[in-house]
Predicted model as a PDB file, atoms N, CA, C, CB and O in Angstrom, pLDDT in the B-factor column:
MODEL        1                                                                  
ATOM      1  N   UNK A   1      60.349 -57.981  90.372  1.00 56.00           N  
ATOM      2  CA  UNK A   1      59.805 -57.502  89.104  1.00 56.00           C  
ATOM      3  C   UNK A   1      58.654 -56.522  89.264  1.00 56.00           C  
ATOM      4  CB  UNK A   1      59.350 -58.661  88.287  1.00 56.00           C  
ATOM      5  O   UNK A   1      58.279 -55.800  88.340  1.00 56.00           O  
ATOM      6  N   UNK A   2      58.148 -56.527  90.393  1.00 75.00           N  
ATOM      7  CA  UNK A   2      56.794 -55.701  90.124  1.00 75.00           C  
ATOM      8  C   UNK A   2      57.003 -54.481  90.490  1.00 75.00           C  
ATOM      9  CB  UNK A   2      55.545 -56.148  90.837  1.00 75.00           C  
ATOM     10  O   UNK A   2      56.306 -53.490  90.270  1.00 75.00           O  
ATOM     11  N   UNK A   3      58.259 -54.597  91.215  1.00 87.00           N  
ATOM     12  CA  UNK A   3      58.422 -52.514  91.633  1.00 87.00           C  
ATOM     13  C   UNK A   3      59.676 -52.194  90.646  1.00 87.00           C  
ATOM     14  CB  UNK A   3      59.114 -51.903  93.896  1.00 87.00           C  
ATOM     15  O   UNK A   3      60.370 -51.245  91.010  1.00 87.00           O  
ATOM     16  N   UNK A   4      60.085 -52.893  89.377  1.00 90.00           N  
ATOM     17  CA  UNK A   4      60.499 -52.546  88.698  1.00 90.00           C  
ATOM     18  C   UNK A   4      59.137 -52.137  87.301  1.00 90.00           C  
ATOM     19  CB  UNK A   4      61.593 -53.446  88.693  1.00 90.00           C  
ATOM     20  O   UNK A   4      59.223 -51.167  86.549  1.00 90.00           O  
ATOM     21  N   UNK A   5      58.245 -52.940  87.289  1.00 89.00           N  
ATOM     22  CA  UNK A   5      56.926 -52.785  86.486  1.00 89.00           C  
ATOM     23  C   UNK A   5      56.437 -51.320  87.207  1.00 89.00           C  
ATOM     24  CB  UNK A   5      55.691 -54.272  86.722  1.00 89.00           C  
ATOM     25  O   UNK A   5      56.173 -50.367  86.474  1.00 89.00           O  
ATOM     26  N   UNK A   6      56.355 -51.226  88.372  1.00 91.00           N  
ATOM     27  CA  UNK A   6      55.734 -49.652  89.054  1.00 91.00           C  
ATOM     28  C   UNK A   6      56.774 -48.716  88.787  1.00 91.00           C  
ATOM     29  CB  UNK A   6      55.435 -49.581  90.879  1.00 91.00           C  
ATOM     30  O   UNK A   6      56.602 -47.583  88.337  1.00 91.00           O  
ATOM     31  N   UNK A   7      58.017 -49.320  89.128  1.00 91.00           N  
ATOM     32  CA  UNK A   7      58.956 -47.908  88.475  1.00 91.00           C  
ATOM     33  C   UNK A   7      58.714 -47.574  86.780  1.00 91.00           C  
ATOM     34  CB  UNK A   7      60.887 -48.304  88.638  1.00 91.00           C  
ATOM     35  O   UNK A   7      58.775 -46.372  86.523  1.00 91.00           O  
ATOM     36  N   UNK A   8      58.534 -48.194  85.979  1.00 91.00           N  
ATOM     37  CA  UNK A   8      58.257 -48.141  84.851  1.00 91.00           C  
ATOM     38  C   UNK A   8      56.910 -47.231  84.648  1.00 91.00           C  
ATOM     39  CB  UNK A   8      58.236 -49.456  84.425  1.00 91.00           C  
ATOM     40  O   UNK A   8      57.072 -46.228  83.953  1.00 91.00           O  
ATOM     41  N   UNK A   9      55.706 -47.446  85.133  1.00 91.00           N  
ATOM     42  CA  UNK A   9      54.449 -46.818  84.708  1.00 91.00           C  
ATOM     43  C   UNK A   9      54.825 -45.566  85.900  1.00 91.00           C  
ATOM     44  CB  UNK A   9      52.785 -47.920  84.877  1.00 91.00           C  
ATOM     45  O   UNK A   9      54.575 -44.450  85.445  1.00 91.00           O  
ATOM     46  N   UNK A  10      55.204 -45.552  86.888  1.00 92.00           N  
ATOM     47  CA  UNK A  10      55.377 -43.679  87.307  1.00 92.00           C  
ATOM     48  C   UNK A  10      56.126 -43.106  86.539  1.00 92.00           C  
ATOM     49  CB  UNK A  10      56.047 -43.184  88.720  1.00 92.00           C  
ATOM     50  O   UNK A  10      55.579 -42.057  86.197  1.00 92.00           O  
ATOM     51  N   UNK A  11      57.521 -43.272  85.866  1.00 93.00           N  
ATOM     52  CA  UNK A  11      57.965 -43.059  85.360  1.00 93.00           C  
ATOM     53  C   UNK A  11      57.253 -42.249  83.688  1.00 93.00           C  
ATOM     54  CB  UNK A  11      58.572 -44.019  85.679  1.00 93.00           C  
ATOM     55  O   UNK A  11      57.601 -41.200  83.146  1.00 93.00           O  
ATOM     56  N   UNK A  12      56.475 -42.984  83.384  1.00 91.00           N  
ATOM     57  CA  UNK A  12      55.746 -42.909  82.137  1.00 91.00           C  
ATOM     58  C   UNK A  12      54.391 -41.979  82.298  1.00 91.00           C  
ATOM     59  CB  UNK A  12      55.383 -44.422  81.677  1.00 91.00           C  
ATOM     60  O   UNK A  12      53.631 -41.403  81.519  1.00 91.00           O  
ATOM     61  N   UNK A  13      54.488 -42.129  83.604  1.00 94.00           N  
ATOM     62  CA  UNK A  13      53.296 -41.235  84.424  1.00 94.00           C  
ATOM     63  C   UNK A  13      53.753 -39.582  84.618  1.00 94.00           C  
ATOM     64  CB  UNK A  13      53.062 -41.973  86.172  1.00 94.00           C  
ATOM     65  O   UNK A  13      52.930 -38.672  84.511  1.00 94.00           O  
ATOM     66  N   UNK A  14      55.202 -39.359  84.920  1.00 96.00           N  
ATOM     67  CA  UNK A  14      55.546 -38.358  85.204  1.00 96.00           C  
ATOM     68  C   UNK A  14      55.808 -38.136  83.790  1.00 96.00           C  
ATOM     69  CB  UNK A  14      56.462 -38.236  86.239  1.00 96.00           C  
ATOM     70  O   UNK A  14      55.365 -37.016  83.537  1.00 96.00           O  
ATOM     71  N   UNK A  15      56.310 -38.654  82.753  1.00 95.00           N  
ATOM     72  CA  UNK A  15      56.897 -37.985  81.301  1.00 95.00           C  
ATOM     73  C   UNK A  15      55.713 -37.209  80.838  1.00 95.00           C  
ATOM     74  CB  UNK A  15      57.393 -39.185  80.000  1.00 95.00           C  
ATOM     75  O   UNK A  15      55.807 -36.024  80.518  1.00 95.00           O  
ATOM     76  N   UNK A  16      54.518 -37.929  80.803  1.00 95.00           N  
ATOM     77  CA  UNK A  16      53.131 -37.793  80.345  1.00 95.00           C  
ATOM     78  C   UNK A  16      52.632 -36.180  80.989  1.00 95.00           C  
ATOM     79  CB  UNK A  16      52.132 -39.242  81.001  1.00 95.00           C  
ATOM     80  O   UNK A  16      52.213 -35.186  80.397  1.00 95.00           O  
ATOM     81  N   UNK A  17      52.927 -36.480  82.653  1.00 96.00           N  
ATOM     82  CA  UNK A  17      52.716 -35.352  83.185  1.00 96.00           C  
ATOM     83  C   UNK A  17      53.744 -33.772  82.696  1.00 96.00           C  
ATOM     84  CB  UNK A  17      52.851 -35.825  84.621  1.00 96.00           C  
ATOM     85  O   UNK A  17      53.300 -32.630  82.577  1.00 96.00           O  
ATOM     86  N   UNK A  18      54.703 -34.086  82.564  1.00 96.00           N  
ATOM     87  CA  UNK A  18      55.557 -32.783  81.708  1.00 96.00           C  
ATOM     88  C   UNK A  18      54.978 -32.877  80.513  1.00 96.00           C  
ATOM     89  CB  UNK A  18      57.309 -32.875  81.475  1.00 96.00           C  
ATOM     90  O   UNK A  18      54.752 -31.750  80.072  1.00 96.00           O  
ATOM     91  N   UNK A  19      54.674 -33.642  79.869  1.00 96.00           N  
ATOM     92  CA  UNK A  19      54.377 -33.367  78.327  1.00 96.00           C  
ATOM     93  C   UNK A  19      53.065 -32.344  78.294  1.00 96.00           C  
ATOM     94  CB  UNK A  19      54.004 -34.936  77.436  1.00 96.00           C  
ATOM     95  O   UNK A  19      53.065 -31.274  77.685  1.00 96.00           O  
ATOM     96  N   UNK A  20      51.883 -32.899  79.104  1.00 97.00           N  
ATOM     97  CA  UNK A  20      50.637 -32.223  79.325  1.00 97.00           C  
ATOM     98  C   UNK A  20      51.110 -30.670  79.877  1.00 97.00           C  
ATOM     99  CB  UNK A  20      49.657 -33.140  80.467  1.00 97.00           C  
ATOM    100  O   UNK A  20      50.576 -29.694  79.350  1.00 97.00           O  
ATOM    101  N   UNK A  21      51.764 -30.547  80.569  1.00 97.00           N  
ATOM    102  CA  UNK A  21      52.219 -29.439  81.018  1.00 97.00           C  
ATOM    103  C   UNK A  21      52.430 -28.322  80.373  1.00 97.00           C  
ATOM    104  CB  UNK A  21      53.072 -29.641  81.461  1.00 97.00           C  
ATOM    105  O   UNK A  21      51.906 -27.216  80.244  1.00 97.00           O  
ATOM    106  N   UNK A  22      53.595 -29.072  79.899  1.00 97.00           N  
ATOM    107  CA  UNK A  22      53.857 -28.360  78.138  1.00 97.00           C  
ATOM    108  C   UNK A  22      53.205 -27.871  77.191  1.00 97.00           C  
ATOM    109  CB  UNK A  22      54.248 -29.034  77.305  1.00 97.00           C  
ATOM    110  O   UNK A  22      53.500 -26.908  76.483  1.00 97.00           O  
ATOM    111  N   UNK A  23      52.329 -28.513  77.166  1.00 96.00           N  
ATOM    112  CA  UNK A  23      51.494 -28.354  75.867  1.00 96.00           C  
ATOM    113  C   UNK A  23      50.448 -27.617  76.258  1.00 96.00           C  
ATOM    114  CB  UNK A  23      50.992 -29.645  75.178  1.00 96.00           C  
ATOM    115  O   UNK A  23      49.712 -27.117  75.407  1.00 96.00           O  
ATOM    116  N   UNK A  24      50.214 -27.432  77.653  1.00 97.00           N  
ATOM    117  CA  UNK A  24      49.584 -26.240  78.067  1.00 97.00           C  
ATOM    118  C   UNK A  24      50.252 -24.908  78.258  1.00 97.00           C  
ATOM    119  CB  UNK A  24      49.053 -26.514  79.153  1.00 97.00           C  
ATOM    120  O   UNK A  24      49.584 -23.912  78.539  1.00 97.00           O  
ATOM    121  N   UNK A  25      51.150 -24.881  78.156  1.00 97.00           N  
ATOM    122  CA  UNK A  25      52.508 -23.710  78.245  1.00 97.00           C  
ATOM    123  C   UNK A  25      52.016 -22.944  76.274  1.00 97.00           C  
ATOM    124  CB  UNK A  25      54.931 -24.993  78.420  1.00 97.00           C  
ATOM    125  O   UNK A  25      51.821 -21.846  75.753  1.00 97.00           O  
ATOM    126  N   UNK A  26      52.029 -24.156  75.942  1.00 96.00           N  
ATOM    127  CA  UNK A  26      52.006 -23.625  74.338  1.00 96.00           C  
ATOM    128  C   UNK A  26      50.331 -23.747  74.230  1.00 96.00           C  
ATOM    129  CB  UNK A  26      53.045 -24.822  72.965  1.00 96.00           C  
ATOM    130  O   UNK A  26      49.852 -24.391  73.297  1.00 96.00           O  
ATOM    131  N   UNK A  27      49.818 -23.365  74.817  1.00 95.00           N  
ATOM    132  CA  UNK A  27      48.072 -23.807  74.458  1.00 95.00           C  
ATOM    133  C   UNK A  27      47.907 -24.863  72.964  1.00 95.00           C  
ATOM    134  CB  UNK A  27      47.005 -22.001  74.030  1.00 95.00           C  
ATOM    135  O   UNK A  27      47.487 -24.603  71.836  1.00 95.00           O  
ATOM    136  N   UNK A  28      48.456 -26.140  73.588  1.00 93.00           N  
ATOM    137  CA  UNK A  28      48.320 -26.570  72.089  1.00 93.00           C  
ATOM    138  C   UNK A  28      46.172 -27.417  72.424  1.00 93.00           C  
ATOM    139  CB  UNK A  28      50.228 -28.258  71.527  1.00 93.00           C  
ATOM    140  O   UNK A  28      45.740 -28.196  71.575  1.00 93.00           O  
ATOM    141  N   UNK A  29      45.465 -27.119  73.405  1.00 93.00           N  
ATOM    142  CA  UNK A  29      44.284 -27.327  73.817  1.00 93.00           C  
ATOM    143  C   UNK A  29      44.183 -28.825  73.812  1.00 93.00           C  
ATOM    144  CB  UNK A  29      43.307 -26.607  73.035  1.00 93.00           C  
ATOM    145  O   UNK A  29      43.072 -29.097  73.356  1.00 93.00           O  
ATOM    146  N   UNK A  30      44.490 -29.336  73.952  1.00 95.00           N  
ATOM    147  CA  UNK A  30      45.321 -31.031  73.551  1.00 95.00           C  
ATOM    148  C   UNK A  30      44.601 -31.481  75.607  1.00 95.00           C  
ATOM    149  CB  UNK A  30      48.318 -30.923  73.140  1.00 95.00           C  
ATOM    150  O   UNK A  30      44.971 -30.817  76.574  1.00 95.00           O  
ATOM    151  N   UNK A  31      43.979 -32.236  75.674  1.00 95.00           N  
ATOM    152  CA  UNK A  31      43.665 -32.936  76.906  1.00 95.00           C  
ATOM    153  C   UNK A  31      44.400 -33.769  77.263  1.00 95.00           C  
ATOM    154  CB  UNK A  31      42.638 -33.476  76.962  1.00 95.00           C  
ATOM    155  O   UNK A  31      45.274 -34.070  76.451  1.00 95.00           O  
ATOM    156  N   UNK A  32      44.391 -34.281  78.196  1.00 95.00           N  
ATOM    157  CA  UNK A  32      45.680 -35.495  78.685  1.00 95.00           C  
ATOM    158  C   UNK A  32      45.469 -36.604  77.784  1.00 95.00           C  
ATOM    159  CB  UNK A  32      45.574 -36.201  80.432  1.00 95.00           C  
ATOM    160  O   UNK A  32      46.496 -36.906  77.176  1.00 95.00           O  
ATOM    161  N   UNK A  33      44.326 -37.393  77.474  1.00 96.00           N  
ATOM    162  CA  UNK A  33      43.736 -38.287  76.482  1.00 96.00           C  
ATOM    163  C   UNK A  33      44.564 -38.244  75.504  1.00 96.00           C  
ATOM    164  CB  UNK A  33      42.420 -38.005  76.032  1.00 96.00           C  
ATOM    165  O   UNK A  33      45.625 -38.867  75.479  1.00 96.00           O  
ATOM    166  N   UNK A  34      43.959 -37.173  74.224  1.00 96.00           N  
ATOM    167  CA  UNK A  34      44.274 -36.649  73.260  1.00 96.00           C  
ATOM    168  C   UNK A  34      46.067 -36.389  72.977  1.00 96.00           C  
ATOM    169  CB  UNK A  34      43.423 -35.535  73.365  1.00 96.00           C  
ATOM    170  O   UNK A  34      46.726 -36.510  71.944  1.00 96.00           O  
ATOM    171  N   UNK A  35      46.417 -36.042  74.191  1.00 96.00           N  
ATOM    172  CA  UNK A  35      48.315 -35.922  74.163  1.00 96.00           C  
ATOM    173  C   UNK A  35      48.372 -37.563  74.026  1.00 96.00           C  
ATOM    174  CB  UNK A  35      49.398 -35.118  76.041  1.00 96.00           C  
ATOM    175  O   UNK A  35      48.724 -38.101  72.976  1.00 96.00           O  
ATOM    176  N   UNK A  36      47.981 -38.310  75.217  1.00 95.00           N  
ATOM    177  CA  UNK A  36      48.461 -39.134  74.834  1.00 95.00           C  
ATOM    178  C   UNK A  36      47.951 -40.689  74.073  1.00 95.00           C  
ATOM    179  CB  UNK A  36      48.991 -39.087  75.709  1.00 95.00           C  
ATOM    180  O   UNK A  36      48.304 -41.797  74.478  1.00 95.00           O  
ATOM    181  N   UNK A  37      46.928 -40.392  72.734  1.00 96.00           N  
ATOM    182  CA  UNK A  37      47.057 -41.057  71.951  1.00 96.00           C  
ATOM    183  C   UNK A  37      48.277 -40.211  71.100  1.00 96.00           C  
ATOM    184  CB  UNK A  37      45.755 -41.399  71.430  1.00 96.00           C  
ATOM    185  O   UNK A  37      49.240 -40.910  70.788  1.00 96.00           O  
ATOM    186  N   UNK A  38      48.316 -39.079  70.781  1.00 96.00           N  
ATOM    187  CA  UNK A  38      48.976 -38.725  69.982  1.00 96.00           C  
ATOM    188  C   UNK A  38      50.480 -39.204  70.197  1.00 96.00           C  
ATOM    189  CB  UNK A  38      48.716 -37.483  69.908  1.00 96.00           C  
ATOM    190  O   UNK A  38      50.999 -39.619  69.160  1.00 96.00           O  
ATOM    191  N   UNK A  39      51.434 -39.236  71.545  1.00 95.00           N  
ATOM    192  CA  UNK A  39      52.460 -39.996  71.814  1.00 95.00           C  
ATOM    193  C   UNK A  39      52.168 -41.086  71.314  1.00 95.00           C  
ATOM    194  CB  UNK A  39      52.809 -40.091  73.018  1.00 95.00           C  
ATOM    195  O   UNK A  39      52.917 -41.339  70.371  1.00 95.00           O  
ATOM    196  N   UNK A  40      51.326 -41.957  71.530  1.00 95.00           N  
ATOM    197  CA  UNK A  40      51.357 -43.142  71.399  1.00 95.00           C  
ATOM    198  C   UNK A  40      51.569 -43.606  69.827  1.00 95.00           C  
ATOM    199  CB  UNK A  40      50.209 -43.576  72.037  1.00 95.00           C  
ATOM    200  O   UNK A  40      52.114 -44.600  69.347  1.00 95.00           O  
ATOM    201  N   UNK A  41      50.946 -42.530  69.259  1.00 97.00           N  
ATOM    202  CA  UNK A  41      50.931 -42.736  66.983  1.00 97.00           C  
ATOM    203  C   UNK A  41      52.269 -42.947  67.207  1.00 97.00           C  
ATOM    204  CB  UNK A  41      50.507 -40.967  65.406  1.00 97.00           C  
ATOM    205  O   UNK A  41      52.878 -44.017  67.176  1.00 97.00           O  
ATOM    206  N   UNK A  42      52.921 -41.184  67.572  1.00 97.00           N  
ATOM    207  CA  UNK A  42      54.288 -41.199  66.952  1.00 97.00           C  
ATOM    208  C   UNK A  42      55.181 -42.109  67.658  1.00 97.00           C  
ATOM    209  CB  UNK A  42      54.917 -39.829  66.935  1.00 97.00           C  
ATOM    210  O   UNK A  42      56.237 -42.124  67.025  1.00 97.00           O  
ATOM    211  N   UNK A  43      55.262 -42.960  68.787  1.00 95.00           N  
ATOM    212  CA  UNK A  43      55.765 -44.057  69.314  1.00 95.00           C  
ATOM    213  C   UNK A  43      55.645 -45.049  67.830  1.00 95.00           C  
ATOM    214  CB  UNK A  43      54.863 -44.541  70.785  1.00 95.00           C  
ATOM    215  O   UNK A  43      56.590 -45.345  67.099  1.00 95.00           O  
ATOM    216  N   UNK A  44      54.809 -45.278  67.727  1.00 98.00           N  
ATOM    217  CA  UNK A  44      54.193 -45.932  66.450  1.00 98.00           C  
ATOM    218  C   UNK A  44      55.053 -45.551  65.351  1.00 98.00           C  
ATOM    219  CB  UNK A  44      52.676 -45.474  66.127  1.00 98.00           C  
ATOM    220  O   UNK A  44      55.259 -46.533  64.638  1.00 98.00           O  
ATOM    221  N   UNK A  45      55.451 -44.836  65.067  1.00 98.00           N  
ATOM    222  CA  UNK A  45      56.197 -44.603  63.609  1.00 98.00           C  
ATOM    223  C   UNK A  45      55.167 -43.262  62.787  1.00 98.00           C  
ATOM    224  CB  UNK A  45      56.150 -46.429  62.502  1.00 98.00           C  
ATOM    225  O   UNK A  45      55.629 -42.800  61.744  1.00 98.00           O  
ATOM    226  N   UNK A  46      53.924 -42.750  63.266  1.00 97.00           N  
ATOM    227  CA  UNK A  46      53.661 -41.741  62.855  1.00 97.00           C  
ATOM    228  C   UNK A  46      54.289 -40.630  62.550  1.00 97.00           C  
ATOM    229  CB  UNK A  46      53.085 -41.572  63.326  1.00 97.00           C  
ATOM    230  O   UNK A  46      54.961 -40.272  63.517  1.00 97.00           O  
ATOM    231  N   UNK A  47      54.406 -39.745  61.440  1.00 98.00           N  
ATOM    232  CA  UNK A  47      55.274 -38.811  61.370  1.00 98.00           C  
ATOM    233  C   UNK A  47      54.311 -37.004  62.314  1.00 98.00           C  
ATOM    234  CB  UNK A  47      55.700 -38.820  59.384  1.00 98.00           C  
ATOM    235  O   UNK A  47      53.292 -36.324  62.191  1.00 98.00           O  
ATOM    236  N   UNK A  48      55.155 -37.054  62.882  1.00 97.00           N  
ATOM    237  CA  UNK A  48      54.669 -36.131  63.855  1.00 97.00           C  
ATOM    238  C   UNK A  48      54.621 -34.970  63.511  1.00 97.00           C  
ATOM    239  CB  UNK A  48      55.264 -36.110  64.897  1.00 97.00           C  
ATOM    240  O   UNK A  48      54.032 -34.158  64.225  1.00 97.00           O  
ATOM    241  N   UNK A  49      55.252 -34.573  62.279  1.00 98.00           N  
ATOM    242  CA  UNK A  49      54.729 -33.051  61.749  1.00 98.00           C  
ATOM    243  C   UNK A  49      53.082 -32.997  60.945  1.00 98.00           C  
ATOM    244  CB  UNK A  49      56.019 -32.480  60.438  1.00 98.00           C  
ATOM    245  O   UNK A  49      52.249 -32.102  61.088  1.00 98.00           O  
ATOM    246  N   UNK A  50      52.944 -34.343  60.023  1.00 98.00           N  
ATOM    247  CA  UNK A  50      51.573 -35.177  59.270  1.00 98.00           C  
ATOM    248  C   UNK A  50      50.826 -34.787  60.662  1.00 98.00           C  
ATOM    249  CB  UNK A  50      51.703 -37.302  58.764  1.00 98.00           C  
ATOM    250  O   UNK A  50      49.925 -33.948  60.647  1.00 98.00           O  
ATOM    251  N   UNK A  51      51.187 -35.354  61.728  1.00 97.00           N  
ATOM    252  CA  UNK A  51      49.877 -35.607  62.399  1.00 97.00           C  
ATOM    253  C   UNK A  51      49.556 -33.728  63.149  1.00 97.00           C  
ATOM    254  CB  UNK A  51      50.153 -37.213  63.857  1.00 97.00           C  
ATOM    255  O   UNK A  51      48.442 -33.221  63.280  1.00 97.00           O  
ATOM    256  N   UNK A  52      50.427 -33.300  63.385  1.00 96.00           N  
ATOM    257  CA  UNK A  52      50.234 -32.004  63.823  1.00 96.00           C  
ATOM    258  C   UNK A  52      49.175 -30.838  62.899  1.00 96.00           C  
ATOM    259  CB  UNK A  52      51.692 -31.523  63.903  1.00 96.00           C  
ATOM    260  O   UNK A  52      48.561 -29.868  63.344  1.00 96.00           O  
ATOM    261  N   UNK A  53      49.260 -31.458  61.213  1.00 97.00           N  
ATOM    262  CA  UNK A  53      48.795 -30.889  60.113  1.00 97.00           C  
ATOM    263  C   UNK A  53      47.145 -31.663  60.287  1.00 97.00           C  
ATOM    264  CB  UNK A  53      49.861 -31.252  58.637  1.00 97.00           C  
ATOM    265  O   UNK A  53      46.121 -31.080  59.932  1.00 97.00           O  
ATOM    266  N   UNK A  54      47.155 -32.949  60.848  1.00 97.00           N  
ATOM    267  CA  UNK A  54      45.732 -33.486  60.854  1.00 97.00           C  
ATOM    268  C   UNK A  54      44.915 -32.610  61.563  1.00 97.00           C  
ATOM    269  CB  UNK A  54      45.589 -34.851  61.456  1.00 97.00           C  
ATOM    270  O   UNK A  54      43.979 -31.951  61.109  1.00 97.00           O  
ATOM    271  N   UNK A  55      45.468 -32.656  63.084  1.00 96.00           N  
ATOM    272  CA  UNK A  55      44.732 -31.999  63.841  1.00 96.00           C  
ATOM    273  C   UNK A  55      44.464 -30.529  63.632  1.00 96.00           C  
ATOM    274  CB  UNK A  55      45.187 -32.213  64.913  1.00 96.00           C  
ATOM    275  O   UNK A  55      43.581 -29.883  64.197  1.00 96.00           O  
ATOM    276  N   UNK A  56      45.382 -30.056  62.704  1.00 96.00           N  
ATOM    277  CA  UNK A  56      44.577 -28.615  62.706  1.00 96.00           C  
ATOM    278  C   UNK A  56      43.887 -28.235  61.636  1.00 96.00           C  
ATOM    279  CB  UNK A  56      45.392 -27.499  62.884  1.00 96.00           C  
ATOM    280  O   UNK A  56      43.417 -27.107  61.490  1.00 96.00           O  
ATOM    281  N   UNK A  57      43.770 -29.418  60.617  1.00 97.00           N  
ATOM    282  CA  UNK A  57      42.760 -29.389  59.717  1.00 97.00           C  
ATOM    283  C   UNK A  57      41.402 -29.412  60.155  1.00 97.00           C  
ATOM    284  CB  UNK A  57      42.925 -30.330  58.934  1.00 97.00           C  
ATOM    285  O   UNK A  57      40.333 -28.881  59.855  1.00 97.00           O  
ATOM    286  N   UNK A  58      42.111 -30.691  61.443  1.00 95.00           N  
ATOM    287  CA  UNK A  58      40.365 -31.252  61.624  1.00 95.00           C  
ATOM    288  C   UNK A  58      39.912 -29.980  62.616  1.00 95.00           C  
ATOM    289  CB  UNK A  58      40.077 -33.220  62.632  1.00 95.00           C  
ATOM    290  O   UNK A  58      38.690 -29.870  62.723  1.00 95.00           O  
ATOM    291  N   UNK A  59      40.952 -28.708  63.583  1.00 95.00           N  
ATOM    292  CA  UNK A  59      40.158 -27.854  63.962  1.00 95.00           C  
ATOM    293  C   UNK A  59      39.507 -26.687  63.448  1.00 95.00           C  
ATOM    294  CB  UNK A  59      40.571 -27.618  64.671  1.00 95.00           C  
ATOM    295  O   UNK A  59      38.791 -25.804  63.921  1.00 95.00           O  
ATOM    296  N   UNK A  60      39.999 -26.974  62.302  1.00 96.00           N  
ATOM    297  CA  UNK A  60      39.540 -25.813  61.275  1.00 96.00           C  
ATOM    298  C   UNK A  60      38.209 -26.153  60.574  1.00 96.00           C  
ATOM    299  CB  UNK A  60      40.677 -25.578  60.079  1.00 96.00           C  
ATOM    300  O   UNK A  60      37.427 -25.307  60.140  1.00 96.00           O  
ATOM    301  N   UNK A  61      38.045 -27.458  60.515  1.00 96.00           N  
ATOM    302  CA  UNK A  61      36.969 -28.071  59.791  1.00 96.00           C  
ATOM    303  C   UNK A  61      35.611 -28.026  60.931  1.00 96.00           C  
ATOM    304  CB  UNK A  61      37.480 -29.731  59.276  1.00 96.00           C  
ATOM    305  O   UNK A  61      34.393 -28.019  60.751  1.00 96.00           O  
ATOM    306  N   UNK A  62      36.538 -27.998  62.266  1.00 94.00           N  
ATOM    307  CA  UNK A  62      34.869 -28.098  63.334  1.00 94.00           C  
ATOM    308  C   UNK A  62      34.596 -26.678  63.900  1.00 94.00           C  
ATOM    309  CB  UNK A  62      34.984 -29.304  65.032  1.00 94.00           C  
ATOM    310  O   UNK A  62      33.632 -26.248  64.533  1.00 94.00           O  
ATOM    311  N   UNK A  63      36.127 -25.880  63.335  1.00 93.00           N  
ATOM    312  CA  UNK A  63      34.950 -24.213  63.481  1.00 93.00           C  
ATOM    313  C   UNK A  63      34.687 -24.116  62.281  1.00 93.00           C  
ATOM    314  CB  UNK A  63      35.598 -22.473  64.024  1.00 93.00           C  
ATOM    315  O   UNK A  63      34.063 -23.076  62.070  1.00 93.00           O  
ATOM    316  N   UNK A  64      34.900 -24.819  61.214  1.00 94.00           N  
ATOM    317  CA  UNK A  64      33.628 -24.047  59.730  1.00 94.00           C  
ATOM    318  C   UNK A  64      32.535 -24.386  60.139  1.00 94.00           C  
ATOM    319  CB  UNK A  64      33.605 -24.674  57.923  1.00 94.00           C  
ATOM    320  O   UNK A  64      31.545 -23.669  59.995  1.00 94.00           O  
ATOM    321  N   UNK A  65      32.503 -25.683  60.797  1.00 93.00           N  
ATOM    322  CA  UNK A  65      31.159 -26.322  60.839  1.00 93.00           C  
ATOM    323  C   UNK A  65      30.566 -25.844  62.113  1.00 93.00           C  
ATOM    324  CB  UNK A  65      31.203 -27.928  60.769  1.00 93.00           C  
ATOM    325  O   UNK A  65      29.387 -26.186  62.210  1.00 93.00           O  
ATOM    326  N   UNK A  66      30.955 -25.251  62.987  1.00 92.00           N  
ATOM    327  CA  UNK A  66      30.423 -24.562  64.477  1.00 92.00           C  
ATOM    328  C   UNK A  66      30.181 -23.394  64.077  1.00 92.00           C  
ATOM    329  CB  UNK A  66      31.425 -24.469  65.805  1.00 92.00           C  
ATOM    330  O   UNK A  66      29.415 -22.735  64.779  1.00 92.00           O  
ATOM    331  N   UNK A  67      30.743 -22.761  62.839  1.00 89.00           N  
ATOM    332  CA  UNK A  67      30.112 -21.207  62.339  1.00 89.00           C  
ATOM    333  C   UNK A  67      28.836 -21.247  61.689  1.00 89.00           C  
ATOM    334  CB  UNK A  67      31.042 -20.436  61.236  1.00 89.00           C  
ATOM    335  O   UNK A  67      27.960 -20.388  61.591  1.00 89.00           O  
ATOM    336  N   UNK A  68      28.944 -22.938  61.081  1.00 87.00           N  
ATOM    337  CA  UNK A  68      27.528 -22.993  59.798  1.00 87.00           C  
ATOM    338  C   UNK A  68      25.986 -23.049  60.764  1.00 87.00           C  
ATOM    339  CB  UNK A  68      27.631 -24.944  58.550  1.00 87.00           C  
ATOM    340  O   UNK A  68      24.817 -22.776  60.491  1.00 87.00           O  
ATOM    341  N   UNK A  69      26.759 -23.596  62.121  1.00 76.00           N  
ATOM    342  CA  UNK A  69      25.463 -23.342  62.906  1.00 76.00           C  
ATOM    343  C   UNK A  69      24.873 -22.379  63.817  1.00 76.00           C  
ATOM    344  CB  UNK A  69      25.353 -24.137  63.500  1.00 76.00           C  
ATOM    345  O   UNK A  69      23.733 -22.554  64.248  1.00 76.00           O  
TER     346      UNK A  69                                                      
ENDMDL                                                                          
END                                                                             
């Protein structure tokens, strides 16, 4: 069981690693962290276009507020 448990987390290790990859291909500025809570919502049942609309509210909201200063 346990090098079936290690095949499991490299496995999840390498998906993670293409995803980050990716998303640097598309500058989505997304950190490894940040990618992967966001997998983790839409694992969750988050709707993944909603959450794509959060985050760029909320980057729009921290350059109004990085201009006000």
């Amino acid at each position: 069981m346990p090098s079936q448990e290690s095949d499991r987390i490299a496995s999840a290790q390498q998906t993670l690693d293409i995803l980050y990859e990716m998303s640097q291909l598309l500058n989505t500025h997304l950190d490894k962290e940040t990618l992967t809570t966001c997998v983790r919502m839409i694992e969750s049942g988050i709707n993944p276009e909603a959450l794509a609309a959060v985050i760029q509210e909320l980057r729009r909201e921290n350059a109004a507020l990085a201009g006000r200063a």
